[in-house]
Backbone and ligand atoms as CSV (ligand in chain L), in Angstrom:
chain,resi,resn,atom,element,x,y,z
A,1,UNK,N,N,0.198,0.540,15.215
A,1,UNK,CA,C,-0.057,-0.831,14.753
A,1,UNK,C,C,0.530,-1.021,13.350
A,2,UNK,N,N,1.216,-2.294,12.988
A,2,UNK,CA,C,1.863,-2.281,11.961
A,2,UNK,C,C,0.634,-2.431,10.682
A,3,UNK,N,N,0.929,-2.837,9.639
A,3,UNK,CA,C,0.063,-3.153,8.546
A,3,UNK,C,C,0.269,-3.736,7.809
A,4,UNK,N,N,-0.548,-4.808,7.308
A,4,UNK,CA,C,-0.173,-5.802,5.910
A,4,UNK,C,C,-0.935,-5.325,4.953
A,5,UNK,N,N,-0.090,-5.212,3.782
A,5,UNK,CA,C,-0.886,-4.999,2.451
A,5,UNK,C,C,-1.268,-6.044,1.680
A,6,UNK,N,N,-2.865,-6.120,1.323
A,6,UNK,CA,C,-3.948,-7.293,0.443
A,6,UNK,C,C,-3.647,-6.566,-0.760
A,7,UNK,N,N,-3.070,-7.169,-2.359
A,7,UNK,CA,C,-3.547,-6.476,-3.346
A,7,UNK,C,C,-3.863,-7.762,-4.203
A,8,UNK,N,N,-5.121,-7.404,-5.005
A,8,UNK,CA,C,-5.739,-7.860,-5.770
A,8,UNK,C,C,-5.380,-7.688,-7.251
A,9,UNK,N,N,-5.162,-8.234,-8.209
A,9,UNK,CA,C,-5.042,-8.116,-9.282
A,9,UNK,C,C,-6.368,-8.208,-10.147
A,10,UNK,N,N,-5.949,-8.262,-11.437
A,10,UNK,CA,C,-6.887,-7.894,-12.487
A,10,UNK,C,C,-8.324,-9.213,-12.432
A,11,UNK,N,N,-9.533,-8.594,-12.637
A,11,UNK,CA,C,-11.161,-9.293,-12.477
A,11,UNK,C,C,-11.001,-9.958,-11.327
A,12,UNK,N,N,-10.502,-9.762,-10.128
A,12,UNK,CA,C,-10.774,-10.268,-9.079
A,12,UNK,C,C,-12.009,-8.858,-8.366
A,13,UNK,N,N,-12.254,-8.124,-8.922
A,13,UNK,CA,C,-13.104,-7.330,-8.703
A,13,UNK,C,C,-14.616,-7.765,-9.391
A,14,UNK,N,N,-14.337,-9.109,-9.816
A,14,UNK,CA,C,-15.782,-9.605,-10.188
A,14,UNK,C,C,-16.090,-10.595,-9.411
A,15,UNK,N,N,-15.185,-10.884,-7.921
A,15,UNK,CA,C,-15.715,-11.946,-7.370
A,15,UNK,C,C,-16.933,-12.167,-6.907
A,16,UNK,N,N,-17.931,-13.252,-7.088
A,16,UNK,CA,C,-19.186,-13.398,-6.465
A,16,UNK,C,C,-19.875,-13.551,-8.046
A,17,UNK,N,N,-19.608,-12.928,-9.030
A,17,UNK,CA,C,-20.217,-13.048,-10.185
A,17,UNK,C,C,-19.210,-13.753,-11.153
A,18,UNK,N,N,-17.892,-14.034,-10.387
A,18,UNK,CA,C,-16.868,-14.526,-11.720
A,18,UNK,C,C,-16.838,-16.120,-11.704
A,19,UNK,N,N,-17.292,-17.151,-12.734
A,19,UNK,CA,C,-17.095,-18.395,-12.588
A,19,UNK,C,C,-17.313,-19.190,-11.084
A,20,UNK,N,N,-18.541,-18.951,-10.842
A,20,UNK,CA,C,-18.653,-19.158,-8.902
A,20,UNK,C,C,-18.056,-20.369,-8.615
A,21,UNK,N,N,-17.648,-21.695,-9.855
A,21,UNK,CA,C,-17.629,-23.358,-9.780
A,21,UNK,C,C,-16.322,-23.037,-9.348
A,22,UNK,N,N,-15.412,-22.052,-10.041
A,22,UNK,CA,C,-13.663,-21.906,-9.826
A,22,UNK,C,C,-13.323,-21.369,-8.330
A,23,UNK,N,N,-14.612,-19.718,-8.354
A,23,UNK,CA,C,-13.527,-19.022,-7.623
A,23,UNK,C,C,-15.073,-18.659,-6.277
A,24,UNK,N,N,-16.143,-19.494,-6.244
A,24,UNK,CA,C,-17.163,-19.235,-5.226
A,24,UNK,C,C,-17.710,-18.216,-5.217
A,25,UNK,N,N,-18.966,-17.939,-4.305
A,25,UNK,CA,C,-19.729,-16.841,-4.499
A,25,UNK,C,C,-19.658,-16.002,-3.901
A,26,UNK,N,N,-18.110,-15.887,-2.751
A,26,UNK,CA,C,-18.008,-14.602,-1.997
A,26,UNK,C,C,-17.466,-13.609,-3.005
A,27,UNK,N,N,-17.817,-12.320,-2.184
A,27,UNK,CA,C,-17.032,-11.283,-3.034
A,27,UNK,C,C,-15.859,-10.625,-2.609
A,28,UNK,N,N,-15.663,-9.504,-3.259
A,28,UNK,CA,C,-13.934,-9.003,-2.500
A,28,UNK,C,C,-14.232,-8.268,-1.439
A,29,UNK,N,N,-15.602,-7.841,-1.303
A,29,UNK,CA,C,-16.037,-7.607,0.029
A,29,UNK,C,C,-16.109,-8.594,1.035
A,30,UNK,N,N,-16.477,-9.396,0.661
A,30,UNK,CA,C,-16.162,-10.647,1.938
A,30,UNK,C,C,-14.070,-10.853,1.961
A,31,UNK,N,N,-13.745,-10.829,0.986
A,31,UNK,CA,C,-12.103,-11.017,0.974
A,31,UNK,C,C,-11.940,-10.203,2.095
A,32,UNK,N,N,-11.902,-8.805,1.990
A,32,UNK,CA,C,-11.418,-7.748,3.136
A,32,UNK,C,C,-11.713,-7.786,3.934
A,33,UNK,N,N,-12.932,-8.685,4.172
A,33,UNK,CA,C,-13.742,-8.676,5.694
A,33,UNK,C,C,-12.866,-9.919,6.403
A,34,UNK,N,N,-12.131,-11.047,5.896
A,34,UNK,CA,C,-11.879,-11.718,5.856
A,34,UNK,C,C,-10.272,-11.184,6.435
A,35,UNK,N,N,-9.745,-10.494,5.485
A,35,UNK,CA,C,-8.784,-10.198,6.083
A,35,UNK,C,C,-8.409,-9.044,7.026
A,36,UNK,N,N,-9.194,-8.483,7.575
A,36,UNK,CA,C,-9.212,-7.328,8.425
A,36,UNK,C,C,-9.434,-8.438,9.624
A,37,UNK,N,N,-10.472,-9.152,9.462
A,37,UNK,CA,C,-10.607,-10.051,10.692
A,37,UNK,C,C,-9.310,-10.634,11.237
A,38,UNK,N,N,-7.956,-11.657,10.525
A,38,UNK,CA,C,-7.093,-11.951,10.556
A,38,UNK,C,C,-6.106,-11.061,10.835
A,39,UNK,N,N,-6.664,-10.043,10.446
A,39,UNK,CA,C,-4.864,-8.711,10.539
A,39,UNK,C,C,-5.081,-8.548,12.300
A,40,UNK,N,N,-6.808,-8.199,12.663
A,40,UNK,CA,C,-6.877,-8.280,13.792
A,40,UNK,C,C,-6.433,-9.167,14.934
A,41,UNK,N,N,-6.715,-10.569,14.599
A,41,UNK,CA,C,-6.111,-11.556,15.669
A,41,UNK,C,C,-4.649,-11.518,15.581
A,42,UNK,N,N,-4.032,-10.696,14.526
A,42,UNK,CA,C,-2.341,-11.345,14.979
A,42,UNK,C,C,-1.865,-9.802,14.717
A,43,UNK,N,N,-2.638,-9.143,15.848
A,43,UNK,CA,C,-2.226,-7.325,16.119
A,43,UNK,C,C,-2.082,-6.574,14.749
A,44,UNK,N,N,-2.461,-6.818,13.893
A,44,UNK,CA,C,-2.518,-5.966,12.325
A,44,UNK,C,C,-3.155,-5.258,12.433
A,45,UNK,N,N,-3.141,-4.144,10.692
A,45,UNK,CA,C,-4.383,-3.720,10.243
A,45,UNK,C,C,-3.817,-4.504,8.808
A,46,UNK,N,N,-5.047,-4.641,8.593
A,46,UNK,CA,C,-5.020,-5.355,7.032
A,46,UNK,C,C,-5.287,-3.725,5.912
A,47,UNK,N,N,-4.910,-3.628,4.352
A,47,UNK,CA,C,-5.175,-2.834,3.909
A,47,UNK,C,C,-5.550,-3.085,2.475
A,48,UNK,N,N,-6.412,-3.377,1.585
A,48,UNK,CA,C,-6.973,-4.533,1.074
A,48,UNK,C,C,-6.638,-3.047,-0.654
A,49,UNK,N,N,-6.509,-3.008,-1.066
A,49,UNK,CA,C,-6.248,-2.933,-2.577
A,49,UNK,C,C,-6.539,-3.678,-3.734
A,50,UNK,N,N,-7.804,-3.416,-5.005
A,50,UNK,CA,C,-7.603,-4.279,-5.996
A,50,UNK,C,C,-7.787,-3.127,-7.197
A,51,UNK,N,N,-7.109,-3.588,-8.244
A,51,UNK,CA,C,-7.167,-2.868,-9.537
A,51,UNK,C,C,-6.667,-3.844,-10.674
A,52,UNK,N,N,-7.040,-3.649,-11.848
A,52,UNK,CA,C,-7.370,-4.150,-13.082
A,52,UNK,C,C,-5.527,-3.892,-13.276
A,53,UNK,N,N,-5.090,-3.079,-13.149
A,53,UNK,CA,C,-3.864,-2.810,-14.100
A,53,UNK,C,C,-2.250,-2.544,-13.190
A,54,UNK,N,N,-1.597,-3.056,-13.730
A,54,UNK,CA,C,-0.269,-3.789,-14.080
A,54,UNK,C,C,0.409,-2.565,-13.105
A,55,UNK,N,N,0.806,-1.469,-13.603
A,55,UNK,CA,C,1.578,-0.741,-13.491
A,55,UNK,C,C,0.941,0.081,-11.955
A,56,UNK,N,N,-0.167,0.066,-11.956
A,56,UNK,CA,C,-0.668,0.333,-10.434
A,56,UNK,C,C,-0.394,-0.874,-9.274
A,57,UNK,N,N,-0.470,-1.994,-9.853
A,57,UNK,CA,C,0.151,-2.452,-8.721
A,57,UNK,C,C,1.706,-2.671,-8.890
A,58,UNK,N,N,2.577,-2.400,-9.448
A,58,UNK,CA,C,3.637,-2.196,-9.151
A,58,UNK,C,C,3.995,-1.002,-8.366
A,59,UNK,N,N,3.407,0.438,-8.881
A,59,UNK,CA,C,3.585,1.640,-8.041
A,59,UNK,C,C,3.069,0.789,-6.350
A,60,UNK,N,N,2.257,0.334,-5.740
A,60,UNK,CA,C,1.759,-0.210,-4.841
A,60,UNK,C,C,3.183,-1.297,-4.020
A,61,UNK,N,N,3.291,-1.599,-4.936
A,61,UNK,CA,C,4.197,-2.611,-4.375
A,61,UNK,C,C,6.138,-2.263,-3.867
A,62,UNK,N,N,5.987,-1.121,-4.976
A,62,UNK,CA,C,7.137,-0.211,-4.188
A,62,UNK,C,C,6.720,0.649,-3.125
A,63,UNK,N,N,5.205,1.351,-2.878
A,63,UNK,CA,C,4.988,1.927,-1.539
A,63,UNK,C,C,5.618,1.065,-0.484
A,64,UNK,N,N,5.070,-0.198,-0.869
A,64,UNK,CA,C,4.865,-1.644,0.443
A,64,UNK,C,C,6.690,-1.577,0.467
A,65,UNK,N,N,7.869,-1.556,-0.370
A,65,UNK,CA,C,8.925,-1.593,0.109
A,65,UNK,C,C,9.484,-0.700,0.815
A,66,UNK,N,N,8.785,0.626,0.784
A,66,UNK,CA,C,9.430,1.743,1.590
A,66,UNK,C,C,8.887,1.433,2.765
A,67,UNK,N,N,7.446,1.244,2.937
A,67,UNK,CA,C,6.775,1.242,4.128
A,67,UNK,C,C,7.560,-0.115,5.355
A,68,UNK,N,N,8.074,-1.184,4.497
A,68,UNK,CA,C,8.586,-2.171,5.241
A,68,UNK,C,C,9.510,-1.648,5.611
A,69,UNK,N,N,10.763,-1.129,4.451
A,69,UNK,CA,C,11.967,-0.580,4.927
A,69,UNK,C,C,11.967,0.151,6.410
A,70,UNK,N,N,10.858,0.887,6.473
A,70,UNK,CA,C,10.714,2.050,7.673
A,70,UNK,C,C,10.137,1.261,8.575
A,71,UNK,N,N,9.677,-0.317,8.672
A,71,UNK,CA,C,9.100,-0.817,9.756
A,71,UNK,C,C,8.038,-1.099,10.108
A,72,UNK,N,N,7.087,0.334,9.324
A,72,UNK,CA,C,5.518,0.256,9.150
A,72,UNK,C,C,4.662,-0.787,8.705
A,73,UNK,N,N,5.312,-1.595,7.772
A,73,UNK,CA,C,4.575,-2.607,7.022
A,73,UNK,C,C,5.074,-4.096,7.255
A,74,UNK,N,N,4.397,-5.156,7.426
A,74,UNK,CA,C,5.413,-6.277,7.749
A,74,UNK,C,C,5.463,-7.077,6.214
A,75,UNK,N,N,4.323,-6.639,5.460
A,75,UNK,CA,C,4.820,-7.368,3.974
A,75,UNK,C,C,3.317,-6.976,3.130
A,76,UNK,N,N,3.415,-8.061,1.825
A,76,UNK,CA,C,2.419,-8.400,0.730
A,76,UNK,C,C,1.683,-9.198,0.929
A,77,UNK,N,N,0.349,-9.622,0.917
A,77,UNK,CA,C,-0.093,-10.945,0.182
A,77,UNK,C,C,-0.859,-10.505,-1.047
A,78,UNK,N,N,-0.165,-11.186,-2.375
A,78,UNK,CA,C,-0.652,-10.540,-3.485
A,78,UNK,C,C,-1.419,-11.739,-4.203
A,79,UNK,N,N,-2.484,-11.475,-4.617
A,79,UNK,CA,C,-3.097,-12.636,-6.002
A,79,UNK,C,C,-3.288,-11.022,-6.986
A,80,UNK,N,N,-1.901,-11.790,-7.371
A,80,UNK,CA,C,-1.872,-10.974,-9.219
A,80,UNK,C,C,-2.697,-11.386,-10.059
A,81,UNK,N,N,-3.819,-12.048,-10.005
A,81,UNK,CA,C,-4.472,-12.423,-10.989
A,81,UNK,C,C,-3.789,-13.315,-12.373
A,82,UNK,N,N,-4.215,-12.984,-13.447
A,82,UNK,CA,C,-3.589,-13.577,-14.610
A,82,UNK,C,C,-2.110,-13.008,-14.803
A,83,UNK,N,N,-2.156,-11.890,-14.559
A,83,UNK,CA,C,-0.717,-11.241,-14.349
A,83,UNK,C,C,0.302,-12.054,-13.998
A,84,UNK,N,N,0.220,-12.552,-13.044
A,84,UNK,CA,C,0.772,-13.983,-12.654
A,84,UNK,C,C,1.704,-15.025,-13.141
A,85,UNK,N,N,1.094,-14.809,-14.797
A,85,UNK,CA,C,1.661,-15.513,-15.347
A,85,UNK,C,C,2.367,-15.120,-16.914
A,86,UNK,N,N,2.294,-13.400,-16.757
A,86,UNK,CA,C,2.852,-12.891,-17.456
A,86,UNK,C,C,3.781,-11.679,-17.064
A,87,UNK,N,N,3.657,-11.706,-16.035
A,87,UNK,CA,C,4.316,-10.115,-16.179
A,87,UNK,C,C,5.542,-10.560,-15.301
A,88,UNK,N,N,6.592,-10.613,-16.470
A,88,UNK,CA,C,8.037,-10.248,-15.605
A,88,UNK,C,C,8.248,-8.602,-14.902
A,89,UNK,N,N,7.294,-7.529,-15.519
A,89,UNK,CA,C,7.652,-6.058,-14.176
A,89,UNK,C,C,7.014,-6.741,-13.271
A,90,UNK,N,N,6.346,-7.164,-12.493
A,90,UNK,CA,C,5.726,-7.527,-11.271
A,90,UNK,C,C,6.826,-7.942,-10.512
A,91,UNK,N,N,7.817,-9.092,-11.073
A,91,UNK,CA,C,8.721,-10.147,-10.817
A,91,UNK,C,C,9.776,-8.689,-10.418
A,92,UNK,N,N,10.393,-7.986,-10.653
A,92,UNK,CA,C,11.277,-7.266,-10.867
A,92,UNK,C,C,11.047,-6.204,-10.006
A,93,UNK,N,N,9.160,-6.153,-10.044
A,93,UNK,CA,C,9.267,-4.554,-8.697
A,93,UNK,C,C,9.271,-5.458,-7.595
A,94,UNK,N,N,8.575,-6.904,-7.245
A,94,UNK,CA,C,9.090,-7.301,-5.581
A,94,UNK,C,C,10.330,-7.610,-5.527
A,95,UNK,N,N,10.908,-7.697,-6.617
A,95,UNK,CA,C,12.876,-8.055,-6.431
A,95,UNK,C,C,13.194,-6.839,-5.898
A,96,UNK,N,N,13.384,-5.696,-6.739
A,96,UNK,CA,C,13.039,-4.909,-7.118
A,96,UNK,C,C,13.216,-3.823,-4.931
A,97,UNK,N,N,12.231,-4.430,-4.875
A,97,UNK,CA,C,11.604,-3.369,-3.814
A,97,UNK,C,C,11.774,-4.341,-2.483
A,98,UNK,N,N,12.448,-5.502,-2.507
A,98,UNK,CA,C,12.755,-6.265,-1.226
A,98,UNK,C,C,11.367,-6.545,-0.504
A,99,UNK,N,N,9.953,-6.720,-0.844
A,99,UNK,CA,C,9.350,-6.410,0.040
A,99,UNK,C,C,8.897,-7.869,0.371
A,100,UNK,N,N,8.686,-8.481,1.367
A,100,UNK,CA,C,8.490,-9.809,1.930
A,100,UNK,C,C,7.023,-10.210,1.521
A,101,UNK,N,N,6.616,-11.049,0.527
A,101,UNK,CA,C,5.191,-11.345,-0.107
A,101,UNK,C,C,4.979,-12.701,-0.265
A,102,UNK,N,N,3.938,-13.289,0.229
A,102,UNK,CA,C,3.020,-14.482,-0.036
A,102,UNK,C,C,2.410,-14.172,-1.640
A,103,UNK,N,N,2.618,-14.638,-2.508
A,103,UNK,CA,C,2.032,-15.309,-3.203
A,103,UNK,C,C,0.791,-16.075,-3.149
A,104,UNK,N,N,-0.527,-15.254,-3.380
A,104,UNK,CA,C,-1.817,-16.144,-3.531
A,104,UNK,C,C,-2.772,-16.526,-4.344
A,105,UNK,N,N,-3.303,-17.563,-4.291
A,105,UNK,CA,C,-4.542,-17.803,-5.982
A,105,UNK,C,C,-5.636,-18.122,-5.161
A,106,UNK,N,N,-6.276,-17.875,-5.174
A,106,UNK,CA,C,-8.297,-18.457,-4.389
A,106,UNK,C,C,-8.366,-20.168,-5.095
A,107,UNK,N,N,-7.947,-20.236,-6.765
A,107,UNK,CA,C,-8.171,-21.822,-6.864
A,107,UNK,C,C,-6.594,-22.633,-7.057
A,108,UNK,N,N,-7.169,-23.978,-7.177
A,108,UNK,CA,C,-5.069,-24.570,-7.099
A,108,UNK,C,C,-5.125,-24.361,-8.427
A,109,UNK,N,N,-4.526,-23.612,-9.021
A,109,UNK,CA,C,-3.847,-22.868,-10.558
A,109,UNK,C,C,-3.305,-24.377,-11.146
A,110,UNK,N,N,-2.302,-25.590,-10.185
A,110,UNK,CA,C,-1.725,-26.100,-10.571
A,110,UNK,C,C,-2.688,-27.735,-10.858
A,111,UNK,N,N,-4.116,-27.500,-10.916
A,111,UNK,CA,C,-5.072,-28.363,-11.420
A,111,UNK,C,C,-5.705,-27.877,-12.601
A,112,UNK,N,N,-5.580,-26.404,-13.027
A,112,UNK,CA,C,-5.653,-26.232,-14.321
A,112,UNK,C,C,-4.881,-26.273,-15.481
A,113,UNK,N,N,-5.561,-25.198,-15.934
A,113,UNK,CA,C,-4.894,-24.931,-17.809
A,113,UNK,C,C,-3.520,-24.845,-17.012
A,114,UNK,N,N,-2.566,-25.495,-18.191
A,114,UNK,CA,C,-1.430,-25.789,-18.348
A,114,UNK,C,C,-0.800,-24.148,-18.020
A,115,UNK,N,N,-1.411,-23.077,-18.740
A,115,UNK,CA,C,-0.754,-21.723,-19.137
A,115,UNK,C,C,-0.893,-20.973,-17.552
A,116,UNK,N,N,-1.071,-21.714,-16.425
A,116,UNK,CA,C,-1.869,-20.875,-15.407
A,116,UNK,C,C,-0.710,-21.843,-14.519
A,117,UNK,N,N,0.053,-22.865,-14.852
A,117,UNK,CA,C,0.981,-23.664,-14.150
A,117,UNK,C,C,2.795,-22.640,-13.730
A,118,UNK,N,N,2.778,-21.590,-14.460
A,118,UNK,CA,C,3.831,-20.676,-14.303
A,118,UNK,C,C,3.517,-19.614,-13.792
A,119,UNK,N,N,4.425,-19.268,-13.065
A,119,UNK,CA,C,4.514,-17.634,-12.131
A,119,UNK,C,C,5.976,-17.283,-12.236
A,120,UNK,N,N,5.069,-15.735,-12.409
A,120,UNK,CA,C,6.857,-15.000,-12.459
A,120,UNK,C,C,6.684,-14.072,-11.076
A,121,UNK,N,N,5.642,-14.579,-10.297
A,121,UNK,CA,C,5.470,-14.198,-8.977
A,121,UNK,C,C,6.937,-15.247,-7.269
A,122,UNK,N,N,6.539,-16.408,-8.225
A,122,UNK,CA,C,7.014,-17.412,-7.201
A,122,UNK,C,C,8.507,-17.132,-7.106
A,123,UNK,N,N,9.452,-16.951,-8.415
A,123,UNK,CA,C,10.836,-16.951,-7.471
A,123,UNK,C,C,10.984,-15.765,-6.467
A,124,UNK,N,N,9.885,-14.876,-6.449
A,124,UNK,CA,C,10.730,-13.771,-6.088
A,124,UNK,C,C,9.770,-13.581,-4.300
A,125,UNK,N,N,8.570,-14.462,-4.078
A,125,UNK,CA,C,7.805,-14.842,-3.317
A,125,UNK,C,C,8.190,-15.193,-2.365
A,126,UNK,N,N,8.244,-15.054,-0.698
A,126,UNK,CA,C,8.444,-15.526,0.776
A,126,UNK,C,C,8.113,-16.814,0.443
A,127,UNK,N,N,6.679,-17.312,0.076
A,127,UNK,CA,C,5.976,-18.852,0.152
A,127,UNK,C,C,4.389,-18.336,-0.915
A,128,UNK,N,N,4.537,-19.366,-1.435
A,128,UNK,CA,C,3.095,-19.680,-2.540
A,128,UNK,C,C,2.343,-20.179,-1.804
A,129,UNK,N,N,0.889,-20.044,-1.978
A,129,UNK,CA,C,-0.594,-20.804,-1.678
A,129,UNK,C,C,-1.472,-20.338,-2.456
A,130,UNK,N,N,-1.938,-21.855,-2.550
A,130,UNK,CA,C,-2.998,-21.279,-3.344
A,130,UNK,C,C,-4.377,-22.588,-3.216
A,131,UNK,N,N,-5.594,-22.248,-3.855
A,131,UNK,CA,C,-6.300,-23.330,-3.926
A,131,UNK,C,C,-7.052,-23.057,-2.481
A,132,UNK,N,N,-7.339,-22.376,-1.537
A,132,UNK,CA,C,-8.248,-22.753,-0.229
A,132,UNK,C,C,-9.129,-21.571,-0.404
A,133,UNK,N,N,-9.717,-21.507,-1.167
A,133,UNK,CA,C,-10.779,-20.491,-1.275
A,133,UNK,C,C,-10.590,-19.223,-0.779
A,134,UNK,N,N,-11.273,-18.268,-0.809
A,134,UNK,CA,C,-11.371,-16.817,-0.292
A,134,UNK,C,C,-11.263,-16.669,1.346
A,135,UNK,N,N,-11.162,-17.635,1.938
A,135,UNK,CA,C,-10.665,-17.389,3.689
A,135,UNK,C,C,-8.689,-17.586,3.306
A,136,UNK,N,N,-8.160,-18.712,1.893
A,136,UNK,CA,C,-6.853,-18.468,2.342
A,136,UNK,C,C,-6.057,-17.273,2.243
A,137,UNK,N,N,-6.811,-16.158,2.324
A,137,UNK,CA,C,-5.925,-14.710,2.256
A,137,UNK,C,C,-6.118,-15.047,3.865
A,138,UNK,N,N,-7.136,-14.880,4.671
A,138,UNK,CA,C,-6.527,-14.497,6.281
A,138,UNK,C,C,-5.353,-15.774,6.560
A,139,UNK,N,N,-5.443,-17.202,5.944
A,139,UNK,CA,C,-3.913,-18.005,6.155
A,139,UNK,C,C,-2.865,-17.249,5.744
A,140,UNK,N,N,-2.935,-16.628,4.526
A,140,UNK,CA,C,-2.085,-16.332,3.689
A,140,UNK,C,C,-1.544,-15.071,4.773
A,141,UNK,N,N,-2.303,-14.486,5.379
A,141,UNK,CA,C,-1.374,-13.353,6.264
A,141,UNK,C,C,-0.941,-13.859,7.541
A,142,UNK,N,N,-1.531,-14.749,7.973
A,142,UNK,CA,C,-0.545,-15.580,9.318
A,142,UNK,C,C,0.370,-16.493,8.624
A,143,UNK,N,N,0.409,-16.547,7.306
A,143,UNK,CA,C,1.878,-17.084,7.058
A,143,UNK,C,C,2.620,-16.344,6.596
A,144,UNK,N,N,2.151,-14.956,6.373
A,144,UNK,CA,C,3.267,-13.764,6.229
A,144,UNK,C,C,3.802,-13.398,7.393
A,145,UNK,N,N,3.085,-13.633,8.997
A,145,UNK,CA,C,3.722,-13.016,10.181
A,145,UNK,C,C,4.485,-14.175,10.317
A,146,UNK,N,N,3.924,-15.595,9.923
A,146,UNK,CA,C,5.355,-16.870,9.883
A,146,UNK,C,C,6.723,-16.381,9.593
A,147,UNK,N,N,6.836,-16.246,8.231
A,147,UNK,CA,C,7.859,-16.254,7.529
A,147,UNK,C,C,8.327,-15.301,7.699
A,148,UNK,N,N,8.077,-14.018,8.313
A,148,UNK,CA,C,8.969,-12.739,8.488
A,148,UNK,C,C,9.506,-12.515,9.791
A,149,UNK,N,N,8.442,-13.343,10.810
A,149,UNK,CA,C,8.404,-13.244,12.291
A,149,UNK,C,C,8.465,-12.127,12.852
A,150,UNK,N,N,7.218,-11.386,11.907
A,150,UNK,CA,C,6.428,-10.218,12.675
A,150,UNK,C,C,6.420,-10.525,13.943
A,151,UNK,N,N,6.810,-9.434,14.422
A,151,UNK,CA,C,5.593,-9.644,16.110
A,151,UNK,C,C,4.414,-8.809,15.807
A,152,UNK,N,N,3.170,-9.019,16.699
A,152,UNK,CA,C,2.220,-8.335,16.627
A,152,UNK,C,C,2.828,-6.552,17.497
A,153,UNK,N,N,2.206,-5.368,17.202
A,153,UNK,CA,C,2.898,-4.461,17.783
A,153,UNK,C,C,1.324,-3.491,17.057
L,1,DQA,C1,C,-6.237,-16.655,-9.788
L,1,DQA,C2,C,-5.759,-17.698,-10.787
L,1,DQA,C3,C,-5.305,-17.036,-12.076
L,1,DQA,O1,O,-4.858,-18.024,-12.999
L,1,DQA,C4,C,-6.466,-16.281,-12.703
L,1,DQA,O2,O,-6.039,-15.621,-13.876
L,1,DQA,C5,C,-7.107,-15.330,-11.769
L,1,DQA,C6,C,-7.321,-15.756,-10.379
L,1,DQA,C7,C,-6.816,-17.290,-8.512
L,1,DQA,O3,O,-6.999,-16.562,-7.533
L,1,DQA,O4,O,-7.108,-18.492,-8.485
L,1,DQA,O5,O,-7.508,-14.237,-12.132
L,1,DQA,O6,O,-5.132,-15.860,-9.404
């Protein structure tokens, strides 16, 4: 069975306790449950990853290019967190590593702070979403089997 990789970026490991008005009261335990459910209906396994720091998910995100290269993996759906909107290495390891990634935020970024309106995620991104709460990661991976035209296997 192939596999999609979930990675989480930085304080998304406080979901359920972080700003509940922004980002709701599920947690990243409900996220994975969420997306294991979805990897399931469209023949996946989902593989859910979150960490605070930069350079771990880049090492992560070059696994995800070898693993695609070889077939194993059909892509990313990443919410980099604030990272998002700073980190040109992020931008450079999915260039970088070819690996086919959705771009995701839990709130619409582009109804806030001005500083949260840029990504150095998006040029290098399959397709952006953002804004549908903690179920749009399982969208966010049936629009990764969209845009790559996974088959289920
Ligand atoms: C976020 C939006 C970012 O601006 C913020 O820094 C986050 C979460 C979201 O999921 O809405 O940490 O990526």
């Amino acid at each position: 069975m192939k596999t999609v990789l979930v990675l989480n970026g930085p304080n998304l490991n406080l979901l359920g306790t972080r700003e509940p008005a922004v980002y709701g009261s599920e947690t990243l335990a409900d996220v994975e449950r969420i997306c294991q459910e979805a990897a399931q209906r469209l023949g996946l396994e989902a593989q859910c990853r979150q960490t605070n720091h930069e350079g771990q998910l880049i090492d992560w995100i070059h696994e995800a290019g070898r693993l695609c290269a070889q077939g194993e993996m059909i892509g990313v759906v990443l919410n980099a967190g604030a990272l998002t909107h700073t980190s040109i290495a992020l931008h450079d390891a999915i260039k970088g590593a070819s690996v086919p990634l959705i771009e995701y935020h839990i709130s619409n970024v582009h109804a806030r702070e001005a500083f949260r309106h840029t990504s150095w995620i998006s040029p290098v991104a399959r397709a952006v979403m953002a804004g549908l709460g903690v179920k749009g990661y399982g969208l966010a991976i049936t629009a990764l089997v969209q845009v790559t035209g996974a088959a289920s296997a």
